[in-house]
N, C-alpha and C positions, 0 to 999 in steps of 0.2 A: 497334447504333449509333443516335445520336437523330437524329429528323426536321431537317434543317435550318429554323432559323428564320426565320422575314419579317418584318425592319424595317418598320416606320413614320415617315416624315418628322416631325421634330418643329419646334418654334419655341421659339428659349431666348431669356429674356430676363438679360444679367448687366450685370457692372458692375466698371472695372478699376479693379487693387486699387493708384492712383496714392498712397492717404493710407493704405494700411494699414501698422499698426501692432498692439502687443499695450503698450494705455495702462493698463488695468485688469482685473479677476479675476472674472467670471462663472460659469466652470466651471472645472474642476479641469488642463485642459489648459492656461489663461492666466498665464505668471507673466511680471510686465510688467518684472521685471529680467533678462532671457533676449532680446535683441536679434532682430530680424526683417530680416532682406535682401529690403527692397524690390524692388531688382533683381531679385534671382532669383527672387521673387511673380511680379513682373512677367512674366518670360519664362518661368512655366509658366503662369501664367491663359493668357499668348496662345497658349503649344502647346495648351492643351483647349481654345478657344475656333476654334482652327486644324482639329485633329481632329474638332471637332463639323463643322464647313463640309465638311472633305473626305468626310466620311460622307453628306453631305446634306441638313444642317438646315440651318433659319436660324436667324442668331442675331443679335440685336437688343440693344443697349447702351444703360444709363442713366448720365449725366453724375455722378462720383461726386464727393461734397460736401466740400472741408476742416473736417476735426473730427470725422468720422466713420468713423474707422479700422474696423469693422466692416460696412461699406457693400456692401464687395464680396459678403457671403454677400447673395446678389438671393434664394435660395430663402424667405430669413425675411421677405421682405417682405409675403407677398400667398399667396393660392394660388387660382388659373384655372381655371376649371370650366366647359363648353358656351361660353366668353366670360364669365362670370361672375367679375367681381373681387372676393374678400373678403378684405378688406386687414390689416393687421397692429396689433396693442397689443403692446411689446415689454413684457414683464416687468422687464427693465434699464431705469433710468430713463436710463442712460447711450445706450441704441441707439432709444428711443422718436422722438427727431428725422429716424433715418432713411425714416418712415413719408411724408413727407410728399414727398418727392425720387420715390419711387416711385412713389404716386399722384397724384402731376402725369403723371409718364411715361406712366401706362397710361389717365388722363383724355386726354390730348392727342395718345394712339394711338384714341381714341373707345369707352374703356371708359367704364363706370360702375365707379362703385367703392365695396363696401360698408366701412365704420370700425366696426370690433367694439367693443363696450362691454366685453368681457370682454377678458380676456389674452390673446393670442391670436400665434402668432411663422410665422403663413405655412405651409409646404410642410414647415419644420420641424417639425410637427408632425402637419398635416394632408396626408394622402397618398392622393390618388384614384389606387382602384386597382378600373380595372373596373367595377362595379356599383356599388360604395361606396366612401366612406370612409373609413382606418385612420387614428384622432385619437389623436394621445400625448397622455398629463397626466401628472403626477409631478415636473414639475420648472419647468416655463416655462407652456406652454399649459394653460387649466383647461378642467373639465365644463361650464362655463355657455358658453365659446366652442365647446365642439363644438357646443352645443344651436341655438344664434345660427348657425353653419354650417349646420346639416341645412336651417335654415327658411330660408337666402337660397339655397343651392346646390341643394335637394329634391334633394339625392342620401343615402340610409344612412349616417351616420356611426357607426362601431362605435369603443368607446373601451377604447385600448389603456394600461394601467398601466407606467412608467418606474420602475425603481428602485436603477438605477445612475446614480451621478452622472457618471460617464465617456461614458455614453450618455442625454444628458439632453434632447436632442431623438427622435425617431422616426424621422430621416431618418440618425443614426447609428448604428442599430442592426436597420436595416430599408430596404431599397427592392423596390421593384414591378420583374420582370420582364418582364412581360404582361400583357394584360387576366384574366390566370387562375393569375397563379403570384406570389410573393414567395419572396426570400432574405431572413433573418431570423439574429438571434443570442438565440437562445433567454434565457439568464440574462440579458439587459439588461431584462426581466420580469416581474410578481407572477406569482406562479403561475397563478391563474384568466384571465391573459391572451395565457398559453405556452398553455392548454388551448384558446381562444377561437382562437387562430391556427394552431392544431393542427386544430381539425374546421375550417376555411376553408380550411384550405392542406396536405391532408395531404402532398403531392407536393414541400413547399416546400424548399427547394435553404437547410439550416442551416450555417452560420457557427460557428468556434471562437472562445476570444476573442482568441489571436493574432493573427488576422486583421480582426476587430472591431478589435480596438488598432489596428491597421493601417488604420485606415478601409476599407474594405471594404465594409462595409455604407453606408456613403455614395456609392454609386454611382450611373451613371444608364442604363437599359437604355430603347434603342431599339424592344426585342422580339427584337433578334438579336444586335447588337452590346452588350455593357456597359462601359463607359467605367469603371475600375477604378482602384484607387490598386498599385501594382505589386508594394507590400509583402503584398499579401494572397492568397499564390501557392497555400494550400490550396483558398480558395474559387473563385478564380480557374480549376482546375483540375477542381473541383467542378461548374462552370458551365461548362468545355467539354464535360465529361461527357456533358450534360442538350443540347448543340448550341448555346448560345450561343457567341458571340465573343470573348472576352477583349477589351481595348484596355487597355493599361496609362496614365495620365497620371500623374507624379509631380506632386503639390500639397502633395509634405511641409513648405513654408514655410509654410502656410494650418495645418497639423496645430497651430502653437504657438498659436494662435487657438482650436485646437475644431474646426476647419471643412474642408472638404472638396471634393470633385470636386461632389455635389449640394451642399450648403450653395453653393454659387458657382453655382450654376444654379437659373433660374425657371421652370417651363415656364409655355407660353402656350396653353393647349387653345381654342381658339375653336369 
């Protein structure tokens, strides 16, 4: 039987999804003739934003902007490091306005906040985990923003290859358990970067891609508890195994979007 696990208090920053919608086609999940229930966005962002409070965190909201139906995923804005804001270049020329809403917020909570000259999509991409680093490129975030990263954050960025377009962030196809473990979906992958996260994580808790499809891999672990999309009952099971927690939140109306339990979450490492 696994050792039971020890949460960590976290600090989320999101943003409710009052204007969301699915207006245009950035990934393969968006077709803008496929209708979206506001409403029922609505009252699942507030059940995970609900379950995050009763587990312990704090969670902290940004004013979401008409005309920005993509607003609500808070993880592509920014990613927080010791306090360290390194803020977002969307690659969509359509979601680049949302950069500006978020670093007012984390100016006027008394951050600083660094503006990448590279492309760069936040938490989407860039995912501290522990010692270092894991940066996607392949599809949104480039090599020249992991490099612009290492030198404002001085923490290892290790750069991880995308090459499914279904998993075209890194928070889709991957999140941090602990300061010592990830669950991951191997083929979302170049190979040389299955092999990279194979000697880093031999012990790592793999995902099929039923479950991947499933957003799964867009989860967010406490260290005990992992706030899960409910569709993804392999891995889910997988990760009681190992002594986490399961927590199921259904965000299937965020899925027509791309986005997800983490896509809709920022954390705040101060």
């Amino acid at each position: 039987m696994a050792e039971p696990r020890v949460p960590r208090r976290r600090r989320f920053l999101v943003c409710e999804p009052r204007h969301f919608a699915v207006q245009y086609a950035i990934n393969p999940w968006m077709h803008p003739d496929r209708p979206v229930d506001v409403a029922r966005a609505q009252a699942q962002w507030k059940t995970l934003t609900d379950v995050y409070r009763a587990h312990g965190h704090t969670v902290d909201s940004v004013e979401p902007v008409p005309g920005l139906p993509d607003m609500v995923f808070a993880a592509n804005c920014a990613v927080v490091v010791d306090g360290r804001v390194f803020g977002s270049l969307f690659h969509a020329p359509e979601r680049r306005p949302e950069s500006l809403p978020f670093d007012t917020w984390f100016k006027s909570a008394g951050f600083d906040v660094y503006r990448p000259e590279s492309v760069c999509e936040g938490e989407g991409d860039l995912v501290p985990a522990g010692r270092w680093i894991l940066a996607g490129t392949g599809f949104r975030t480039t090599r020249d923003a992991h490099r612009e990263a290492q030198e404002y954050l001085g923490a290892p960025v290790i750069g991880l290859t995308l090459v499914d377009p279904y998993f075209y962030h890194l928070d889709t196809a991957l999140f941090v358990l602990d300061d010592d473990n990830v669950a991951y979906y191997p083929e979302a992958f170049s190979p040389g970067s299955r092999e990279v996260l194979a000697r880093l994580y031999p012990d790592a808790v793999l995902a099929g891609r039923e479950d991947a499809m499933a957003f799964g891999l867009n989860s967010v672990s406490d260290g005990r508890h992992v706030f899960i999309s409910p569709g993804a009952t392999e891995l889910a099971g997988r990760l009681a195994d190992r002594g986490y927690v399961p927590v199921p939140v259904d965000l299937s109306e965020f899925h027509k979007a791309g986005g997800g339990i983490k896509c809709c979450t920022q954390e705040i490492r101060s």
